[in-house]
C-alpha positions in Angstrom: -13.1 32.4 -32.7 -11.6 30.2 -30.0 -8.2 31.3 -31.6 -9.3 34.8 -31.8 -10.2 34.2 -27.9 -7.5 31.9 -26.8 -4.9 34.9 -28.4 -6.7 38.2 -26.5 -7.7 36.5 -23.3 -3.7 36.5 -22.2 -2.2 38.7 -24.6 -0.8 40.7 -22.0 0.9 37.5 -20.4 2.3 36.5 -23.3 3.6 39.7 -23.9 5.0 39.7 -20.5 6.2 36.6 -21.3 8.6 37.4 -24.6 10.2 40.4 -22.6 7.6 43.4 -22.7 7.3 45.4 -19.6 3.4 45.7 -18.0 3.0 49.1 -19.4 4.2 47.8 -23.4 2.2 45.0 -22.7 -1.1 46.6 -22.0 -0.4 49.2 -24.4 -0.3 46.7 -27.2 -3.4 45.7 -26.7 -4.6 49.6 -27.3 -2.8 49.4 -30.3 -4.2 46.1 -31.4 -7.4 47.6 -31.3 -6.9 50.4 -33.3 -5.4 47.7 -35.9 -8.3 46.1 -35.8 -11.3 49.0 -36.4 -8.6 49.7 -39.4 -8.8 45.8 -40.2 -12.1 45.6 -40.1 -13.0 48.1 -43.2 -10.5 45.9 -44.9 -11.1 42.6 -44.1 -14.7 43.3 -44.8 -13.6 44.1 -48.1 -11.7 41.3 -48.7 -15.0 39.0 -47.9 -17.1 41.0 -50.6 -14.9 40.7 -53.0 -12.5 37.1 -52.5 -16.1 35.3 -51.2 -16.7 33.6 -47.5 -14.5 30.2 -48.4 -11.7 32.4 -49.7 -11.7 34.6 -46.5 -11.5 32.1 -43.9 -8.9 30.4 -46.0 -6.3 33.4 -45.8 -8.1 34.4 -41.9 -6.6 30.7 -41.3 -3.2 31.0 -43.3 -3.0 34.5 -41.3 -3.4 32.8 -37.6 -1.1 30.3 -38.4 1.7 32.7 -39.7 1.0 35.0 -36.8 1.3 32.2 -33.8 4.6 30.8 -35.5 5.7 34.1 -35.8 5.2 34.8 -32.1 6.2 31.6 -31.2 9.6 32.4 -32.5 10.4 34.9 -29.6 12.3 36.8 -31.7 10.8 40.1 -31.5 10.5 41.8 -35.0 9.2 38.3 -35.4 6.2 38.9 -32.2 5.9 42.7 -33.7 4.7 41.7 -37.3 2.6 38.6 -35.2 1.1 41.6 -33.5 -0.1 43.2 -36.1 -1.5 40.5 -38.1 -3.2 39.7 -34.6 -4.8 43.1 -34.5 -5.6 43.5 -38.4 -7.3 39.9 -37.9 -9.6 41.1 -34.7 -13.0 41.1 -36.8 -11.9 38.5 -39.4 -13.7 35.5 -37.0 -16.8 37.5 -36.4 -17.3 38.4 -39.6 -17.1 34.9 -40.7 -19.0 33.7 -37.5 -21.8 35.2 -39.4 -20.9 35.4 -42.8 -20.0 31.6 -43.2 -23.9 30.4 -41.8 -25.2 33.1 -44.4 -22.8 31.9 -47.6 -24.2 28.3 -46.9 -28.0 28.9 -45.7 -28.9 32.3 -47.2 -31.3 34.6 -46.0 -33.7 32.5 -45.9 -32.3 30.1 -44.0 -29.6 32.1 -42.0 -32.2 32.9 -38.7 -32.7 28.8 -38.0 -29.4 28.0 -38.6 -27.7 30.5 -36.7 -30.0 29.3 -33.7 -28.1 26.5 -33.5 -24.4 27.5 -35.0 -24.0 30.4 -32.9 -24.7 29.0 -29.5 -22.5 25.8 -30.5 -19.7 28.6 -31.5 -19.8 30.8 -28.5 -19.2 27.2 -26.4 -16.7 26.4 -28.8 -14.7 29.6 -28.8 -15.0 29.7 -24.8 -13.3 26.4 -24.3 -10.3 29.2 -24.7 -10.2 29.7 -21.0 -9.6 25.3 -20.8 -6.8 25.6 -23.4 -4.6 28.6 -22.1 -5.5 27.1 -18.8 -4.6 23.6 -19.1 -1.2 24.8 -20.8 0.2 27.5 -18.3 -0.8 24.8 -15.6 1.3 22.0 -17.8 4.1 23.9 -18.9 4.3 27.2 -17.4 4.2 29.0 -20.7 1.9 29.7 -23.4 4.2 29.6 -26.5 2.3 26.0 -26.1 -1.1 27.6 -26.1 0.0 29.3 -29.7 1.2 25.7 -31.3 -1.7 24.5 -30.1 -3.9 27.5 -31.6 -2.1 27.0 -35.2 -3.0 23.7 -35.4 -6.8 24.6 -34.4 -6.4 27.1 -37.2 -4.9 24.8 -39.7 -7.8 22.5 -38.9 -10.1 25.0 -39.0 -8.7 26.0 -42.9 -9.5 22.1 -43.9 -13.2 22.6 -42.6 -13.7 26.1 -44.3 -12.3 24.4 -47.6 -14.9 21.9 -47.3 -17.8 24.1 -47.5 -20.8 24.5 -49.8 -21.2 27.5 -50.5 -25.0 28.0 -51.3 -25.5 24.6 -50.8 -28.9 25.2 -48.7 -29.2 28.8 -49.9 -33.0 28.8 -51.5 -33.0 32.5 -53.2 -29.2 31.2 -54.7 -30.9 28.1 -56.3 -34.1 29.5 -57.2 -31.7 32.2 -59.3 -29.8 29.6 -61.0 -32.0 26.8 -61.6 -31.0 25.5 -65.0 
């Protein structure tokens, strides 16, 4: 989420900033969301059928692509990042509450998310520090976007190292041996 964040909170500035008029600029963000209701159905999909872990590995291996892409500045290059921005839009939500539930379960999902989700919604708004702290350091935030694929890549390593089910009571109680 706080690359999902960091990415739509200046998307327009970035824009701006590979060479997009105001008007393209703004109206790529129209488009992104459009991309995104489509890439919801699909990336929901892709969670029921790959699992949680499997998911967030290819949400990750997405970002990562995506930023590099658009930190290229070559524009068929920020086009395609653009798109796999957009498609991504409800991957980190999804897994902001799919993740909790593969790990907890039902049963524990309420208590858990208690504590994960106000700890995510701080984490994901420390966006506004990032981007901010970059344009102030170097003007640009092609920065911002290394910076943001290196979250991501971190963020892969955790979501490898989940459990899934680990503390999920109907899972166990189903497959006690």
């Amino acid at each position: 989420m706080l690359v999902q964040m960091g990415i739509m909170t200046q998307l327009v500035g970035r824009n701006m900033e590979v060479g997009m008029e105001l008007g393209m600029a703004t109206g790529v963000m129209s488009a992104i969301a459009v991309i995104g209701i489509i890439g919801s159905v699909i990336f929901g999909r892709i969670v029921v059928s790959l699992g949680v872990k499997k998911a967030g590995v290819l949400t990750c291996v997405l970002y990562i692509a995506a930023l590099l892409l658009n930190v290229s500045g070559v524009m068929p290059l920020v086009w395609v990042s653009l798109v796999i921005i957009g498609f991504l839009g409800a991957a980190a939500p999804n897994l902001m509450n799919s993740i909790p539930g593969s790990v907890f379960g039902r049963v524990g999902y309420a208590k858990v998310n208690s504590v994960v989700f106000p700890l995510t919604n701080i984490i994901f708004m420390l966006n506004f520090a990032v981007n901010g702290l970059i344009k102030k350091l170097f003007n640009s935030l092609s920065v911002a976007y290394i910076v943001f694929a290196v979250l991501a890549l971190i963020s892969l390593f955790l979501i490898l190292a989940i459990q899934d089910h680990k503390y999920d009571q109907d899972y166990m109680a189903a497959h006690k041996q």
